[in-house]
C-alpha positions, -999 to +999 in steps of 0.1 A: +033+007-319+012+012-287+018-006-253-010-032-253-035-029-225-062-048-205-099-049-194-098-040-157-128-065-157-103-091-167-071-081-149-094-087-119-113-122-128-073-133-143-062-128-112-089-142-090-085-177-110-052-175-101-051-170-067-083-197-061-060-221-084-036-218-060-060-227-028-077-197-019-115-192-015-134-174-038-139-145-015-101-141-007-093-144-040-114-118-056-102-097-025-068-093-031-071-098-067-092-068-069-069-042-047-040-054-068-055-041-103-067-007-085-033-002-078-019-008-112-051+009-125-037+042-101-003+038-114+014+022-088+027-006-115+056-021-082+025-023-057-004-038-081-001-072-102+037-069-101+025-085-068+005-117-077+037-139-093+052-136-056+019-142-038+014-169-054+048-184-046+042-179-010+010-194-009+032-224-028+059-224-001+026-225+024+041-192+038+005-176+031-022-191+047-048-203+024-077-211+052-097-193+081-109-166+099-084-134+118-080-141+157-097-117+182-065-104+206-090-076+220-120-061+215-134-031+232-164-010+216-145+010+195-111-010+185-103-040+178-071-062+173-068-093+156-039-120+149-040-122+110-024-154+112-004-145+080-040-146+061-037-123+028-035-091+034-058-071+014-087-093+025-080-086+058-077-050+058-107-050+037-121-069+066-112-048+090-123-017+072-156-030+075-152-040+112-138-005+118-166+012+097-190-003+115-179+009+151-174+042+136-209+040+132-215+035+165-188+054+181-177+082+160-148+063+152-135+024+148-098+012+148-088-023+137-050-033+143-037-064+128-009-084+136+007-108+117-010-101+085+007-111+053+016-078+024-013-058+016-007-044-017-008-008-023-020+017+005-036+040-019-059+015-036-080+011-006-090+046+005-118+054-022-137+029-011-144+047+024-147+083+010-173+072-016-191+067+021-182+102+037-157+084+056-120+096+071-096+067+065-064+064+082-042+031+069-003+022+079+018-009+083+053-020+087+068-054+082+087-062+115+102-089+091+125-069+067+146-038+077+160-017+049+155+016+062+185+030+089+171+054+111+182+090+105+221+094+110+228+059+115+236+028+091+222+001+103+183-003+090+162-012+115+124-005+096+111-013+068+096+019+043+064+020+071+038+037+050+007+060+061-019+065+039-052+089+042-081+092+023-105+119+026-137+130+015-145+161-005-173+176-026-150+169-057-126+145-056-117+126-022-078+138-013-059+102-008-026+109+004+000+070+004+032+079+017+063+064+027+083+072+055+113+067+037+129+087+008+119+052-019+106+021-015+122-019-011+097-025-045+112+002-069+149-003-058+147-042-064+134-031-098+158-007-106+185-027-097+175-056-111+175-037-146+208-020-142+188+019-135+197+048-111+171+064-086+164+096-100+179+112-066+206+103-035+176+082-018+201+060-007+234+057+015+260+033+006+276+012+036+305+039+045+274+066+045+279+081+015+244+094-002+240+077-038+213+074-068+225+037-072+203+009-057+231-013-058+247-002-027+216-018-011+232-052-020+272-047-018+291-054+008+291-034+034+255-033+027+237+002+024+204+014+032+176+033+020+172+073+035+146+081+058+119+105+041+140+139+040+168+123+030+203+135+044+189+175+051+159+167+069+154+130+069+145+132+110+111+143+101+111+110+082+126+091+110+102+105+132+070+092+112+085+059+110+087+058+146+050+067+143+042+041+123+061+016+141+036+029+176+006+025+157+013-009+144+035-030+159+033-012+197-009-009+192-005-052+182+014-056+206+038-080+181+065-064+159+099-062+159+109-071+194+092-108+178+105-136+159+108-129+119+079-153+106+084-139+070+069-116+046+042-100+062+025-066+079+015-055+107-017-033+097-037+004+115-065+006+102-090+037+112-122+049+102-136+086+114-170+094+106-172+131+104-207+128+108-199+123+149-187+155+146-197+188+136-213+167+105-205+156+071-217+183+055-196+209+073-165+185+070-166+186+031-173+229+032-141+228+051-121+202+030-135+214-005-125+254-001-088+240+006-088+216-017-104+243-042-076+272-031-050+246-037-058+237-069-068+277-080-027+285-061-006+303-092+016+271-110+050+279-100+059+260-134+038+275-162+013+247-177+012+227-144-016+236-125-015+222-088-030+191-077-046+177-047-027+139-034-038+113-048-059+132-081-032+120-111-041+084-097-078+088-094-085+105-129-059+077-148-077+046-129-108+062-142-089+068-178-082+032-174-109+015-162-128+031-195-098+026-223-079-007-206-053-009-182-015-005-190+014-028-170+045-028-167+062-047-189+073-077-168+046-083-154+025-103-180+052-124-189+059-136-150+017-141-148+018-159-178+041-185-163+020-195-135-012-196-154+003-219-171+015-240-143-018-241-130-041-242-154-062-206-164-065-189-191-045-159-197-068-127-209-061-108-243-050-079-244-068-051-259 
């Protein structure tokens, strides 16, 4: 029998009732509802609706804010800093994309920082929506409220995963690269562990530093932590990104993790380059599209797998989806079923 699957369509207006149920505007809901289905609709089933059952218990708990407008910190013709005031996430970076495309306009480029957003979903799910313009996008955040990542040699975590995401425009399909700085992420070792599975590699070290496969050691006593990208051979050039990362959010916000932990949250960079300020559009995609072209015509070093650009298995199976219905994983129905309902919306059908 085949999984069952949804209307994208539906995922989307499901989840907006959902969220607005719950006390958010119309706008906010729509927002985040809408980056959470692109991500499931990418493949990114820990990082898309998998995410609604707990935003909705933290706008509950009131640990989301339902109401209001970012806080200007600074604003200087090209950059801009706000205080999310632990608004949703995706409709503030969504905000400050358009903020940041704006000066980009005007400047060549535009850079929106945010601190003390709440999560914003899936990195990847936001980048299309600037290359369909000819824009460069830039995206990374940390969460100075969770550490579950040890810097390289050490045991102790101090970061969170810290992604850094890029999308980028081609004459074919835009390359979006979503990356953590660590070797895995806190969303797929909760899952794994929760259902009794093994990473498929050592991207973990136990609390006496040995490397394992088992998420488990995340949550025994002594408590382990999850390897920087690299893993035990070369996991400083992880460790060095995250450092990165950590700079361009929490030191550009000026609020990270020398601050009180408020909860679950982000602190967001956010940067648009418009090639155009440059040598032009035109000549940015001839440059982009013959390496993207002589990567993709490189010899397969596995016969029958041709090579890929980042980022073009997501954007051919969301547009696979979007057309035959989107498949999730298979909690996650079941755990949006429960809230709708508790409060009162009707659950789609499945296809």
């Amino acid at each position: 029998m085949s999984s069952p699957t949804w209307n994208a369509d539906d995922l989307t207006a499901f989840g907006t009732q959902l969220l607005q149920a719950a006390g958010l505007s119309h706008a906010k809901a729509h927002a985040v509802a809408g980056i959470l289905v692109e991500g499931d609709l990418m493949g990114h089933s820990t990082h898309g609706l998998a995410l609604l059952a707990p935003y909705l218990e933290e706008l509950e708990s009131g640990s989301m804010t339902r109401e209001g407008e970012p806080e200007v910190v600074a604003d200087v013709p090209a950059a801009l800093t706000w205080d999310g005031r632990r608004l949703p996430g995706p409709w503030l970076v969504l905000r400050a994309m358009e903020a940041a495309t704006e000066r980009a306009a005007r400047c060549g480029t535009g850079t929106v920082v945010i601190r003390r957003s709440h999560h914003i979903a899936c990195l990847a799910a936001y980048h299309e929506r600037a290359t369909r313009q000819g824009l460069l996008m830039l995206l990374a955040c940390s969460d100075p409220n969770v550490a579950s990542v040890a810097p390289f040699g050490g045991l102790d975590p101090v970061f969170t995963p810290n992604p850094i995401s890029a999308g980028i425009p081609t004459p074919d399909l835009p390359v979006v690269v979503d990356i953590s700085t660590s070797a895995t992420t806190n969303g797929l070792t909760n899952r794994l562990h929760q259902e009794g599975r093994r990473l498929p590699a050592a991207w973990v070290i136990d609390g006496h530093g040995q490397p394992s496969d088992d998420p488990g050691v995340l949550f025994d006593e002594p408590k382990g932590t999850i390897l920087p990208l690299g893993g035990m051979d070369s996991g400083h050039k992880g460790y060095g990104l995250t450092l990165l990362v950590e700079a361009l959010t929490g030191g550009l916000a000026g609020h990270g993790r020398a601050d009180p932990r408020e909860g679950w949250g982000a602190t967001v960079f956010v940067q648009i380059i418009d090639p155009r300020a440059f040598a032009g559009l035109a000549a940015f995609t001839r440059q982009t599209g013959a390496v993207t072209r002589r990567c993709r015509e490189s010899r397969p070093a596995k016969a029958g797998t041709p090579v890929r650009t980042p980022g073009e298995h997501g954007l051919k199976l969301a547009a696979q989806q979007r057309a035959h219905g989107v498949a999730l994983y298979p909690t996650i129905m079941p755990a949006l079923e429960a809230w709708a309902g508790k409060l009162g919306v009707a659950v789609p059908s499945a296809r």
